[in-house]
C-alpha positions, 0 to 999 in steps of 0.5 A, spaced: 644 860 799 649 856 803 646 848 805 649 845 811 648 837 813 650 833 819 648 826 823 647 827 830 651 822 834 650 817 838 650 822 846 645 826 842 638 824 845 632 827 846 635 833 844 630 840 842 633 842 835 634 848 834 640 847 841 643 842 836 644 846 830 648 851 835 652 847 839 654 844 831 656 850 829 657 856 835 658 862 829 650 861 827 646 864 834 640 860 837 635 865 835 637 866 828 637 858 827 629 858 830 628 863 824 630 858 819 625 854 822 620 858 822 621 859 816 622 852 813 629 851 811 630 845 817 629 838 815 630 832 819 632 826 816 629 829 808 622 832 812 621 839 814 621 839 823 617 843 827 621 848 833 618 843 838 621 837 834 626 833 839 633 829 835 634 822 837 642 819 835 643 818 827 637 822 826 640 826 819 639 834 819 639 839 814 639 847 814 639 852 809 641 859 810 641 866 806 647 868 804 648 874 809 648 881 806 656 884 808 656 890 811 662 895 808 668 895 811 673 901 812 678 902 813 680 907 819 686 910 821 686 909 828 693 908 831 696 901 834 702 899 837 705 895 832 710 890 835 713 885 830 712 885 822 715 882 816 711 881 809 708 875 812 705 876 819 705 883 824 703 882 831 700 887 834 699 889 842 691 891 842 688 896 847 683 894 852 676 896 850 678 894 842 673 888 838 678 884 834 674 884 828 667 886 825 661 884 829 653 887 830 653 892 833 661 893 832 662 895 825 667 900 825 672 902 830 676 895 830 682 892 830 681 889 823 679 897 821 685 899 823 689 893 820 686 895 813 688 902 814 695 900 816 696 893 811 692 896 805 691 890 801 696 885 805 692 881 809 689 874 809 682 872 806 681 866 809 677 868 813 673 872 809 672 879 809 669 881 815 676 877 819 681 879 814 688 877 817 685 874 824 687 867 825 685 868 833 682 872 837 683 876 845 677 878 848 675 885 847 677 887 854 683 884 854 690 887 852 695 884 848 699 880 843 694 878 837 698 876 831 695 877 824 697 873 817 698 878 811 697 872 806 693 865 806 700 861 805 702 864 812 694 864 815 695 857 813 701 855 816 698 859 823 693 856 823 696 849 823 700 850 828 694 853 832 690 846 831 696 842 834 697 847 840 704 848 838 704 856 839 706 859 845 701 864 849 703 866 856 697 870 859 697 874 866 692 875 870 690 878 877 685 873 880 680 874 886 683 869 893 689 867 894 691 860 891 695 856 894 698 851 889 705 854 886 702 852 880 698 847 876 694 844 871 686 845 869 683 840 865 676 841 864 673 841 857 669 848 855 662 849 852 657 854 851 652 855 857 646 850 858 642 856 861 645 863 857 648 862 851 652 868 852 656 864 857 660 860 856 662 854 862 665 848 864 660 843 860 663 836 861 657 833 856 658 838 851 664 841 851 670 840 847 677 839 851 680 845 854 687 845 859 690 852 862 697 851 865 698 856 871 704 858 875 704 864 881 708 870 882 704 873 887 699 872 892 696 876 897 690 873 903 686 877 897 688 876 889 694 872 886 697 875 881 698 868 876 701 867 868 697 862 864 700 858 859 694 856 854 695 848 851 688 850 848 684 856 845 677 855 846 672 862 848 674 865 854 678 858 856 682 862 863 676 866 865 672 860 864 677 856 869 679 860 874 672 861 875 670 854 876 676 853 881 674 859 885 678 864 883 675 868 877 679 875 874 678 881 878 674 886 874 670 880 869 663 883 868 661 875 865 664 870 870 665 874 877 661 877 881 666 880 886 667 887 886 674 889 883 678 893 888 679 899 884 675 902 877 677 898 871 673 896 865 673 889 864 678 883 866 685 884 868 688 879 863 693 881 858 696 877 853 703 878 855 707 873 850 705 870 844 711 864 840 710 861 834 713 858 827 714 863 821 711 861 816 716 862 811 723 861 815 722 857 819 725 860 826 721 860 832 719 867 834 716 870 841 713 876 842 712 880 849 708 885 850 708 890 857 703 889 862 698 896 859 698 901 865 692 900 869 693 893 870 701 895 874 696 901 877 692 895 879 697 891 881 700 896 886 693 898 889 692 891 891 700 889 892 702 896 896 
């Protein structure tokens, strides 16, 4: 049984519970938070509180949860294109359609599955046994460089260099309308959708800091072709940004409601380069992974 307490702060008012506990904690799902309501195992300030029960500002919660029963991880001999590795971290170019790491309904076929054919035992634990060696994370539809820790004193050492924003990704993406700016800043915070929380979206309230950095490379009256710099790494900060400004990603099944120009499955947005850190020798070390084949395919249909 795992125990969980915090103090709500001071812009948390009138706010239903179970919406609370989800935006402290993104990892645990809405609806498994109202089972534990259900089942008692959520008290507000030392009594047990009912789903309807609505937090006030230095109200005090707590929460129980099972331990979760692990499914087996395997790993699978599927092939990845390795772009980098040492005895401390590899870097790969994950394909489009691949998920990171184990999930419901997503239990094999992974790149984490792959890793633990490949890697054997060397890979970091921090993480736990469902996400060994993955410190970040790309989307599932989207392509390109993921770097992933051997051990916890590289993952460590990543990690940190993540929280201070210090490691270099550098994106592509096609986007729908052509923006006028040569380049420019988005800086709107990022949080989970008041209405779906599948989504997320701009939350001025709720979410936490998120800034994209954009530079053009090509633009049509129809689509620009963008890279994007990543000062932070929130879950699906430039889908989320270029949205917002009116320019979602052609082909994004979530935050765009434009039909893509030809078939493609999912958002055209690869993860080019990532820079960082080693962690043992200190060297800066930046990685390019190519643009994947349908995304230049897509580039010379809308760009003839």
């Amino acid at each position: 049984m795992n125990d969980y307490h915090f103090q709500c702060t001071e812009d948390i008012i009138d706010t239903r519970i179970d919406r609370c506990i989800a935006d402290a904690y993104e990892e645990i799902s809405r609806s498994y938070i109202q089972k534990l309501i259900k089942d008692g195992l959520v008290s507000v300030n030392g009594k047990i509180c009912k789903a309807s029960y609505r937090v006030s500002p230095g109200d005090m919660v707590s929460f129980s949860a099972p331990d979760a029963v692990l499914p087996d991880i395997l790993p699978e001999d599927i092939p990845i294109e390795i772009l980098y590795e040492d005895n401390d971290v590899i870097v790969v170019n994950k394909p489009k359609g691949m998920v990171v790491h184990p999930a419901p309904g997503h239990y094999s076929g992974t790149l984490v599955n792959a890793l633990m054919y490949h890697c054997g035992k060397d890979l970091s634990g921090i993480n736990g046994v469902m996400r060994p060696g993955i410190v970040h994370r790309i989307d599932m539809d989207t392509t390109g460089t993921l770097l992933v820790c051997k051990n916890d004193r590289a993952h460590l050492a990543i990690a940190g260099q993540l929280k201070e924003h210090s490691i270099n990704r550098v994106y592509t993406a096609l986007a729908h309308g052509m923006i006028k700016d040569d380049e420019g800043r988005i800086d709107a915070p990022i949080g989970r959708d008041e209405k779906d929380r599948k989504r997320m979206s701009v939350n001025i309230k709720n979410g936490k800091e998120a800034i994209t950095n954009f530079r053009v490379l090509k633009r049509s009256d129809k689509f620009t072709l963008i890279e994007c710099r990543l000062e932070t790494g929130r879950t699906h900060q430039i889908r989320v940004h270029l949205s917002s400004i009116g320019h979602p990603i052609v082909g994004d099944e979530v935050y765009c409601r434009l039909k893509p120009p030809m078939s493609i499955k999912g958002q055209a947005l690869h993860a080019g380069t990532i820079g960082f850190i080693h962690p043992t020798t200190g060297e800066y070390i930046e990685i390019t992974a190519p643009l994947p084949e349908y995304f230049t395919e897509l580039l010379s249909h809308v760009f003839p």
